[in-house]
C-alpha positions in Angstrom: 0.0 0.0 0.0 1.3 3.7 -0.6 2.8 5.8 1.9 -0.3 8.1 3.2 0.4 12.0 3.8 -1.5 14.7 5.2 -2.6 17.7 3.5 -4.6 20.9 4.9 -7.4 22.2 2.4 -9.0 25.5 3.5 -12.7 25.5 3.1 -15.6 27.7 4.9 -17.3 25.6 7.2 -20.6 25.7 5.6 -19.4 24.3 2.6 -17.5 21.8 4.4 -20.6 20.6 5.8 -22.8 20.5 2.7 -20.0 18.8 0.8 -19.4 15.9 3.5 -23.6 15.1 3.8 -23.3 15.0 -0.2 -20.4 12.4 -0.5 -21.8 10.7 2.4 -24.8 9.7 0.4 -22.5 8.2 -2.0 -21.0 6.6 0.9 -17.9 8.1 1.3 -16.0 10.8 3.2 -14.6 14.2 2.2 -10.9 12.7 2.4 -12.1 10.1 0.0 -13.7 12.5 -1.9 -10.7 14.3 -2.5 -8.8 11.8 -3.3 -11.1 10.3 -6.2 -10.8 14.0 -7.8 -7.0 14.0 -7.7 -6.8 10.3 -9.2 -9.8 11.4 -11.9 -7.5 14.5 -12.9 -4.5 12.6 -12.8 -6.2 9.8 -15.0 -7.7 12.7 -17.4 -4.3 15.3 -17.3 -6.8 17.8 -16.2 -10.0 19.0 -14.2 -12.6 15.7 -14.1 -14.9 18.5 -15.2 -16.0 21.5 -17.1 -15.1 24.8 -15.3 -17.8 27.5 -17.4 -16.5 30.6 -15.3 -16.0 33.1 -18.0 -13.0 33.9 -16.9 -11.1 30.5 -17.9 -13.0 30.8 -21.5 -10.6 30.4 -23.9 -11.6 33.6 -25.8 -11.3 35.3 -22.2 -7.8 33.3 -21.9 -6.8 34.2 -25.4 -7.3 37.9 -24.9 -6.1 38.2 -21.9 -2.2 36.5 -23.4 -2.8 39.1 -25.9 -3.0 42.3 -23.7 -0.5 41.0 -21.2 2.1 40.2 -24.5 1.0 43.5 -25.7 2.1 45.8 -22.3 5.4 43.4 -21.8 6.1 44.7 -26.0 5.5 48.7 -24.5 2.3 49.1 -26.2 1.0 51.2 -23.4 -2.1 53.5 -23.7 -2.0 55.9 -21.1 -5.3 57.9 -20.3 -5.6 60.6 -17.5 -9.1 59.9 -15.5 -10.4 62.8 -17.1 -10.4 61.1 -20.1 -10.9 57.7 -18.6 -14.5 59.3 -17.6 -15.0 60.9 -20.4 -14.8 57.0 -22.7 -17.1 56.0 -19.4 -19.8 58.6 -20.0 
């Protein structure tokens, strides 16, 4: 059997305690839990699961490698917050 180590996972408690009555109904603790969604990403080479938060959209991801490679070449605008609330308005 493999050598067993600890980990500590930061979670409110409220979640904590919906997630452990959940996986108890499948018969099975959080630490087992856990442990299934490690070996399913491992088994997969990524998330078990879709993750739909805009912000990891791959247009979202794809503009975001733009602007960032776009400031690192000195393509800067620079706007004073006059004009920034002017564009707003």
């Amino acid at each position: 059997m493999p050598e067993t180590v600890n980990i500590n996972i930061s979670i409110d408690k409220d979640t904590k305690e919906r997630a452990e009555r959940i996986f108890s109904d499948f018969g099975m603790s959080l630490s087992a839990a856990f442990n299934l969604f490690v070996q399913k990403s491992l088994q997969q080479g990524t998330l078990p699961f879709d993750v739909t938060d805009a912000f990891y959209s791959k247009e979202n991801q794809d503009r975001l490698r733009k602007s960032i490679n776009s400031y690192e070449n000195g393509n800067v605008v620079v706007k004073t917050t006059a004009e920034l609330e002017a564009m707003e308005n």
